[in-house]
N, CA and C of each residue as an Amber inpcrd file, in Angstrom:
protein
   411
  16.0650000  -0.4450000  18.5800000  14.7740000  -0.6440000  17.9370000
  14.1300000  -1.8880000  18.5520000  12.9860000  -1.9910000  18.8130000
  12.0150000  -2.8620000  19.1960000  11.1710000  -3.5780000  18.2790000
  11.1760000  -4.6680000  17.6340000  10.5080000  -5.1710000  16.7250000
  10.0810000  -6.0000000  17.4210000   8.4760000  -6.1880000  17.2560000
   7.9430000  -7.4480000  17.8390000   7.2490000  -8.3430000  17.1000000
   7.6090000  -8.1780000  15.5250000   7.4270000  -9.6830000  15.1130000
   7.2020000  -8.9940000  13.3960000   7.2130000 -10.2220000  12.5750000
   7.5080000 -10.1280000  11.0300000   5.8970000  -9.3840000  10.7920000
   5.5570000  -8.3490000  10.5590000   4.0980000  -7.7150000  10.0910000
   3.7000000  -8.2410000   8.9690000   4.4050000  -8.2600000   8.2790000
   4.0680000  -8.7940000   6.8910000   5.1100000  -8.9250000   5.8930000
   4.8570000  -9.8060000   4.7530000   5.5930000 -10.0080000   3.6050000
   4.7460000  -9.7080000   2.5690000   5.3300000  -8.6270000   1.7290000
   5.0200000  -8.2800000   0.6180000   5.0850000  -8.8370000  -0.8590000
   4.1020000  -8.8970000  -1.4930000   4.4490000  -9.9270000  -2.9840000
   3.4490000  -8.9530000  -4.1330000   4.5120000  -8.9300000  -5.0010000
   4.1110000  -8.0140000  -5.9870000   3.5490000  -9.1100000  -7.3550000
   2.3130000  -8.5150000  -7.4220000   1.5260000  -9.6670000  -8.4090000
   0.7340000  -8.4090000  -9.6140000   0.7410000  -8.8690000 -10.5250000
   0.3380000  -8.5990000 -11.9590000  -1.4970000  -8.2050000 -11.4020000
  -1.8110000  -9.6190000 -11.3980000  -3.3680000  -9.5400000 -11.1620000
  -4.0700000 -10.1470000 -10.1830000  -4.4090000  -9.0610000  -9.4400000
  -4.5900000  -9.6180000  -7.8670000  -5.9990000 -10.3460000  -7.7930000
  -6.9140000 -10.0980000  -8.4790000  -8.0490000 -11.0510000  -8.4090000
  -7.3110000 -12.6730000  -8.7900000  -6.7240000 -12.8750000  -9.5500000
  -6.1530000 -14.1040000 -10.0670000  -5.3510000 -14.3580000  -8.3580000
  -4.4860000 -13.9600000  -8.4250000  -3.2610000 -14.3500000  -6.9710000
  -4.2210000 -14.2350000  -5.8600000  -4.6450000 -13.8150000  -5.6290000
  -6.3100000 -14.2630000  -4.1930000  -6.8430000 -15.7910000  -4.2420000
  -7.3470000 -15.5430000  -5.5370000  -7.7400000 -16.9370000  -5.8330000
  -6.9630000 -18.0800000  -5.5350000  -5.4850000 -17.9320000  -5.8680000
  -4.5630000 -19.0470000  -5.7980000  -4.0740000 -19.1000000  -4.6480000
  -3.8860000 -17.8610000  -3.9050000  -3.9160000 -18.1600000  -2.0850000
  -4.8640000 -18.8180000  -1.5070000  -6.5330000 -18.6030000  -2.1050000
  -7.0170000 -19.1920000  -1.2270000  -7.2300000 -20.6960000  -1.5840000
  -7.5630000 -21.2090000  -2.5110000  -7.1520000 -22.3410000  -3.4540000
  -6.2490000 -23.3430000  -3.1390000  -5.1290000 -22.8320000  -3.3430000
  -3.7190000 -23.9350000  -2.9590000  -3.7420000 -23.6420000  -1.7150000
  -3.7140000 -22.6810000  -0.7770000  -3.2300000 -22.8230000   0.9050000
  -4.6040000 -22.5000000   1.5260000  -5.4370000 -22.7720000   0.9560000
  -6.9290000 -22.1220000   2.2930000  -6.9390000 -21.4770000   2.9440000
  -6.2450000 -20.4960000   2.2210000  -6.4340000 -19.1190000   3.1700000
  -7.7910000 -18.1190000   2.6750000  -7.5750000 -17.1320000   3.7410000
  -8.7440000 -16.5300000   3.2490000  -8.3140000 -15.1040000   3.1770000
  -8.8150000 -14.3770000   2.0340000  -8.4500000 -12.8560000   1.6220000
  -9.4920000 -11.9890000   2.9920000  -9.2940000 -11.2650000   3.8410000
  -9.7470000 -10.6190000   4.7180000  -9.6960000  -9.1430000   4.5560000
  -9.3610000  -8.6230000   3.5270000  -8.9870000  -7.1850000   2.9600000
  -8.3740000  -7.2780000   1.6360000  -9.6220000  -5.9130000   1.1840000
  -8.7230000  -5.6010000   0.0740000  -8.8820000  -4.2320000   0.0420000
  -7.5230000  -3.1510000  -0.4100000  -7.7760000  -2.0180000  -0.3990000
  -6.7130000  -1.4450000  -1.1140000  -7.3770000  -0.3170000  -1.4890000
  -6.4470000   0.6220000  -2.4470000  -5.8990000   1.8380000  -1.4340000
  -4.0980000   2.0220000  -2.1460000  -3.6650000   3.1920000  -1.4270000
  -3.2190000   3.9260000  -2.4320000  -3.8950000   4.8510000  -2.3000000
  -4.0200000   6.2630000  -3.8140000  -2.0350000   6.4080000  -4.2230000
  -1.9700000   7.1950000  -3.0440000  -0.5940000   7.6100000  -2.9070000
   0.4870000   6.7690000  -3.1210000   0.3950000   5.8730000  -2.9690000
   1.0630000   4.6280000  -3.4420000   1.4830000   3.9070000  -4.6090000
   0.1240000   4.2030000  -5.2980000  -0.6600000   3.9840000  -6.6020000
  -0.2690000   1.9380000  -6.4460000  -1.0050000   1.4940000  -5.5540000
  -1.2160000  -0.1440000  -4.9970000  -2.6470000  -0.2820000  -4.7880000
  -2.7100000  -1.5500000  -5.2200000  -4.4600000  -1.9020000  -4.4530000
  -3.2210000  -3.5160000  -3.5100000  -4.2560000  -3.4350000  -2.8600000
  -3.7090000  -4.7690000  -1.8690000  -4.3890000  -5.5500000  -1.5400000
  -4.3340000  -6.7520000  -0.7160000  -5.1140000  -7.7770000  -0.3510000
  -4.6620000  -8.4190000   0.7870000  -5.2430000  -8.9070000   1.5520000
  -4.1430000  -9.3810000   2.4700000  -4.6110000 -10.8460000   3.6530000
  -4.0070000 -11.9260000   3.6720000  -3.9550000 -12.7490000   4.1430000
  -3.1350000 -13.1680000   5.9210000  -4.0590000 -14.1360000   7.0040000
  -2.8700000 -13.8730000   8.0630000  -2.6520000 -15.2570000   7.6370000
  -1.3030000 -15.6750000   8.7060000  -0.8250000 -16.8000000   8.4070000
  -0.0330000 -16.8960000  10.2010000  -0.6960000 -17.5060000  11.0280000
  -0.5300000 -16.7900000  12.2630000  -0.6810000 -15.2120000  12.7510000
   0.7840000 -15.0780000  12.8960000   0.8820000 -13.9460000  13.2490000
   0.9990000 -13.0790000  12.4390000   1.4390000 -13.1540000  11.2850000
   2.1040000 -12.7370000  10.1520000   1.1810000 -12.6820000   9.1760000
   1.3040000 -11.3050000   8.3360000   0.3320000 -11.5890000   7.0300000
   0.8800000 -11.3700000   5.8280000   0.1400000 -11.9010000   5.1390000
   0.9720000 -11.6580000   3.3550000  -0.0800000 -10.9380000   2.6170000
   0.6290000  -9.8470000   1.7720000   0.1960000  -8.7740000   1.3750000
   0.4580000  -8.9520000  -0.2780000  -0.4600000  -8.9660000  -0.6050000
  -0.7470000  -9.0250000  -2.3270000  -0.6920000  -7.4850000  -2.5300000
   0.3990000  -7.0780000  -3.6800000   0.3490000  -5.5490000  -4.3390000
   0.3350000  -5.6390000  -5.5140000  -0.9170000  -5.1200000  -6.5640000
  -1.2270000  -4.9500000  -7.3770000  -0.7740000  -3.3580000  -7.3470000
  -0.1880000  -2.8930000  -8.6950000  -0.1870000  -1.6920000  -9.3100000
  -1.4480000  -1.0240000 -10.2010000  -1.4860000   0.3980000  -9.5800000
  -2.5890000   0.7980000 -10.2140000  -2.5270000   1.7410000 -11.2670000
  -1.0400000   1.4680000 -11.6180000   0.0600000   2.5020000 -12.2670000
   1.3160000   2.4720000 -12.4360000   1.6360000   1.8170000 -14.0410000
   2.6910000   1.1640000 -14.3270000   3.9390000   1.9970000 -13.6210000
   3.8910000   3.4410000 -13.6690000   4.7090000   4.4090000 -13.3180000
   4.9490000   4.6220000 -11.6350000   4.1120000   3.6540000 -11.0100000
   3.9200000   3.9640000  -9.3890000   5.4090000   2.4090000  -8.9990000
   5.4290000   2.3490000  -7.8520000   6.7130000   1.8410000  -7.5510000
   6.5600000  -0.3040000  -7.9890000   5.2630000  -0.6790000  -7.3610000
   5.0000000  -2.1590000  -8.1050000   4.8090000  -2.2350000  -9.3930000
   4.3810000  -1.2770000 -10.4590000   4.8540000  -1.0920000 -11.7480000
   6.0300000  -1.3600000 -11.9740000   6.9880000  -0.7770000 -11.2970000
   8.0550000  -0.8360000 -12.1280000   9.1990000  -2.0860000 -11.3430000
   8.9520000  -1.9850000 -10.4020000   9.3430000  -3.6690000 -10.0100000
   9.2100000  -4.4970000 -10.5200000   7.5520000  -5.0560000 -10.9790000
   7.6370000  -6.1970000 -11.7050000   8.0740000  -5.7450000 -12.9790000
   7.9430000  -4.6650000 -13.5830000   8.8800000  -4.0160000 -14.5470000
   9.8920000  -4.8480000 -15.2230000  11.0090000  -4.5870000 -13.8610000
  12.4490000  -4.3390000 -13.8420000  12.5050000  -6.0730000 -13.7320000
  12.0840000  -6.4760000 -12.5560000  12.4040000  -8.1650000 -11.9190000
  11.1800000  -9.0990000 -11.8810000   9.8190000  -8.6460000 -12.3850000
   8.8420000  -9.5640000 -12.4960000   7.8360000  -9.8810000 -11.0210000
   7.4540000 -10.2350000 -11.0390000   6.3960000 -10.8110000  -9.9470000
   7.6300000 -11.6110000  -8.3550000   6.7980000 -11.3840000  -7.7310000
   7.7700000 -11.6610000  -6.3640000   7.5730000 -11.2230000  -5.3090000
   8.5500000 -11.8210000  -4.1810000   8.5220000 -11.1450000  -3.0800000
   8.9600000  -9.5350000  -3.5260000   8.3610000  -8.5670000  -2.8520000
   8.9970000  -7.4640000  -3.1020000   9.3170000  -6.6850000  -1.6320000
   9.2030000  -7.1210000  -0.5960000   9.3710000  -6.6450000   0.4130000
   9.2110000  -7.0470000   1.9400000   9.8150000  -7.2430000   3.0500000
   9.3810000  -7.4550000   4.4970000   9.3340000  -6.6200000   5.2280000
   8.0170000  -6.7620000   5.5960000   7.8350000  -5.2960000   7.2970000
   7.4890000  -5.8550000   8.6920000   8.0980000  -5.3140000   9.1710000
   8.5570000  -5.2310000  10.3880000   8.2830000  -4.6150000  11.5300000
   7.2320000  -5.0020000  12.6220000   6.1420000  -4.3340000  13.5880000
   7.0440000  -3.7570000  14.5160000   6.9390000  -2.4630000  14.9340000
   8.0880000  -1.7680000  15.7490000   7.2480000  -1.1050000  16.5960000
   7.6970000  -0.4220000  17.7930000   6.6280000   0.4680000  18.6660000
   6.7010000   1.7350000  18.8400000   7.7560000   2.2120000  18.1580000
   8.0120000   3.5510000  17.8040000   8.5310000   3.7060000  16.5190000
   7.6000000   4.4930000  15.5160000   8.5060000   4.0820000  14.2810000
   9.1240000   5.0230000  14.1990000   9.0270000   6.3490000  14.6320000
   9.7260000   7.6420000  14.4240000  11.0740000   7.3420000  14.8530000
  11.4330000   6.6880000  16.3660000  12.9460000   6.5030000  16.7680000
  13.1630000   5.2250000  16.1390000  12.9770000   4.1850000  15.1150000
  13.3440000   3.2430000  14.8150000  13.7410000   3.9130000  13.3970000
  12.9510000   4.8650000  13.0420000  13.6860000   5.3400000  11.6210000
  15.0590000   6.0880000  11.7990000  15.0650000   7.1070000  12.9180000
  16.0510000   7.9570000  13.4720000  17.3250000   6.6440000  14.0010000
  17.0630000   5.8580000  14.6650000  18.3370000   4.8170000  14.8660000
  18.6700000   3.9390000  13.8710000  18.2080000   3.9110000  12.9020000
  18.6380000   3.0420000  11.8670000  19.4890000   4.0260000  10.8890000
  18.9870000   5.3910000  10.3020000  19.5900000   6.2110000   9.9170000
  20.9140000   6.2470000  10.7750000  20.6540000   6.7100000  12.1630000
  22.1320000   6.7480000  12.4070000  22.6460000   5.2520000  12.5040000
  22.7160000   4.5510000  12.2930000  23.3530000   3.2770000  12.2090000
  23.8430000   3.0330000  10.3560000  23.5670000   4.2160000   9.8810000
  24.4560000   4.0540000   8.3180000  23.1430000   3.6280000   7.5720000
  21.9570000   3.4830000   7.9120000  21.1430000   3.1080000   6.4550000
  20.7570000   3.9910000   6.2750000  20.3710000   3.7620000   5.2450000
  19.6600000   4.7250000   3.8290000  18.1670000   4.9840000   3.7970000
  17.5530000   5.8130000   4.5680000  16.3690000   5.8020000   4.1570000
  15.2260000   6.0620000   3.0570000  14.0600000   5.2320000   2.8220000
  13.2030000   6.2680000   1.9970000  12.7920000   6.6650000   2.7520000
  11.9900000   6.8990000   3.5450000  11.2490000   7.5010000   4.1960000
  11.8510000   7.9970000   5.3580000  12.4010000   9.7100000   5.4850000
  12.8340000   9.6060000   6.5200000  11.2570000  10.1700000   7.6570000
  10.1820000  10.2410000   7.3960000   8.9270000  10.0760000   8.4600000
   8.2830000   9.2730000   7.7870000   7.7040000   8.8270000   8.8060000
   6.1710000   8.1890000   8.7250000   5.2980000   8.9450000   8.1000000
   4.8950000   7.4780000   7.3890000   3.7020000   8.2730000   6.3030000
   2.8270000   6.9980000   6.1650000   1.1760000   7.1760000   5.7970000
   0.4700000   6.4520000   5.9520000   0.4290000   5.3670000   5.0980000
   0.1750000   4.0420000   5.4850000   0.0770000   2.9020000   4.9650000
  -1.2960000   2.1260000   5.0940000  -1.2830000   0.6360000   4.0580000
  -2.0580000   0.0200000   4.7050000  -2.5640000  -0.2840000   5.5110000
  -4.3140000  -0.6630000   6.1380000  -4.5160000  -1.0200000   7.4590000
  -4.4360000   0.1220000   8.3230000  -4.4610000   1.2160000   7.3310000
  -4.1370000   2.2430000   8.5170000  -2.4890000   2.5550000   9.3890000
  -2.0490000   1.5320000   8.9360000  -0.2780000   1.3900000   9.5130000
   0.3660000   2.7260000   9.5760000   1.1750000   3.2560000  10.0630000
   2.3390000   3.8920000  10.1980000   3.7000000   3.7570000   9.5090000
   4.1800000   3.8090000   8.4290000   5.0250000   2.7390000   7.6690000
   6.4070000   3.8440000   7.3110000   7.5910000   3.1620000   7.0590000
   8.5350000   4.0140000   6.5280000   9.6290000   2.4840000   6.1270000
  10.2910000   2.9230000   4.7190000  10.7640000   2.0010000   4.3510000
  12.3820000   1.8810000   4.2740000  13.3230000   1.3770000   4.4960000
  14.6380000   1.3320000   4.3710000  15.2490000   1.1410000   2.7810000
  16.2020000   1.4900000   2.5140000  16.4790000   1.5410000   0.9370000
  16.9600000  -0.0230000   1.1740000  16.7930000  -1.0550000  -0.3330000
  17.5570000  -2.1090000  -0.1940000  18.9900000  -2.2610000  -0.9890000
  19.5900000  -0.4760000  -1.1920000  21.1950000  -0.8450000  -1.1040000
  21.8770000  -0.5490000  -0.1590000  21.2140000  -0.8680000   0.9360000
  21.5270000  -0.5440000   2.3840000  21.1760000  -1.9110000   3.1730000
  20.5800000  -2.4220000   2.8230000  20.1030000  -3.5790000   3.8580000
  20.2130000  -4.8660000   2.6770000  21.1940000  -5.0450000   2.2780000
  21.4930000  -5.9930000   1.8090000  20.5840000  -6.9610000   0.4880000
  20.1230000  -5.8980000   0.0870000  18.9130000  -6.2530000  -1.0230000
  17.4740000  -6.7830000  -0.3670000  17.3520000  -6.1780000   0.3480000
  15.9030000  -6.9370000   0.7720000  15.4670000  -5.1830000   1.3690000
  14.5070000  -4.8820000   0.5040000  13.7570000  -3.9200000   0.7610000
  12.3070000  -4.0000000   2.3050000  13.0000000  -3.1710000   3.0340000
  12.3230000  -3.1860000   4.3790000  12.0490000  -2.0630000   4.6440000
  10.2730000  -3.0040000   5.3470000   9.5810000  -1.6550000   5.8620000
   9.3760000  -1.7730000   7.4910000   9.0690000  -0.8250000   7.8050000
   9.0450000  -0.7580000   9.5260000   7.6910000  -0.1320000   9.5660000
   6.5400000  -1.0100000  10.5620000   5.3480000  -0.8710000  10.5990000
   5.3210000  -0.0590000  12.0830000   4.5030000   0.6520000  12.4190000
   3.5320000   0.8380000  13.7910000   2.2130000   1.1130000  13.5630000
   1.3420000   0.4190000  14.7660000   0.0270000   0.6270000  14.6220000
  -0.7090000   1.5020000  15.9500000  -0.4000000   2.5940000  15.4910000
  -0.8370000   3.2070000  16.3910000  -1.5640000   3.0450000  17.2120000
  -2.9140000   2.2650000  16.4060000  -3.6120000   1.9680000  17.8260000
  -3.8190000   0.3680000  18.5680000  -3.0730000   0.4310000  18.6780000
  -2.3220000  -1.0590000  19.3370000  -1.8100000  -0.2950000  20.8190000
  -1.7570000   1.3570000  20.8560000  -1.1700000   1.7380000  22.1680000
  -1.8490000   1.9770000  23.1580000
């Protein structure tokens, strides 16, 4: 697998107009997107920080997967993704390397991304996603 750098870190927040504010506030950053992914049932937001961006996930549906995270464990990091250049053979070599997938294809993400996620009782509790951007090729 080819990863060329941390895509983003995910943080699961209650109320994303509030957590924008306090990103941009305490660290001067600036919110550059915000968008909802139906299928997901997430609205998002998203900040760079170099190279790297941080991704605010609001639930748009206690029953959708950031529902029940902060649910279960509350507000938090809830995830790291991971920019790859093929995500189809990075899902296929990780599977065969013993992990657990959710996603065994690509399916659409934020930003338009390419995304598929690794289970985190497989990767050591840290729930990971593997990004490609297609048109980056």
């Amino acid at each position: 697998m080819n990863i060329s750098h941390i895509e983003h870190i995910g943080i699961a927040v209650k109320n994303l107009e509030e957590s924008i504010l306090y990103w941009e506030k305490i660290f001067g950053l600036k919110c550059y997107a915000v968008e909802e992914v139906k299928d997901q049932k997430v609205k998002t937001a998203f900040f760079m920080v170099g190279q790297t961006k941080i991704e605010l996930l609001e639930s748009t549906d206690p029953e959708g997967p950031i529902g029940k995270f902060i649910e279960n464990k509350g507000e938090g990091i809830h995830h790291m993704a991971f920019a790859v250049n093929d995500l189809e053979k990075a899902l296929a070599e990780t599977e065969t390397n013993g992990i657990r997938l959710i996603d065994k294809e690509p399916r659409k993400g934020a930003e338009g991304l390419h995304i598929g996620f690794l289970h985190p009782k497989s990767t050591y509790g840290v729930l990971t996603e593997l990004c490609e951007d297609k048109n980056q090729k």
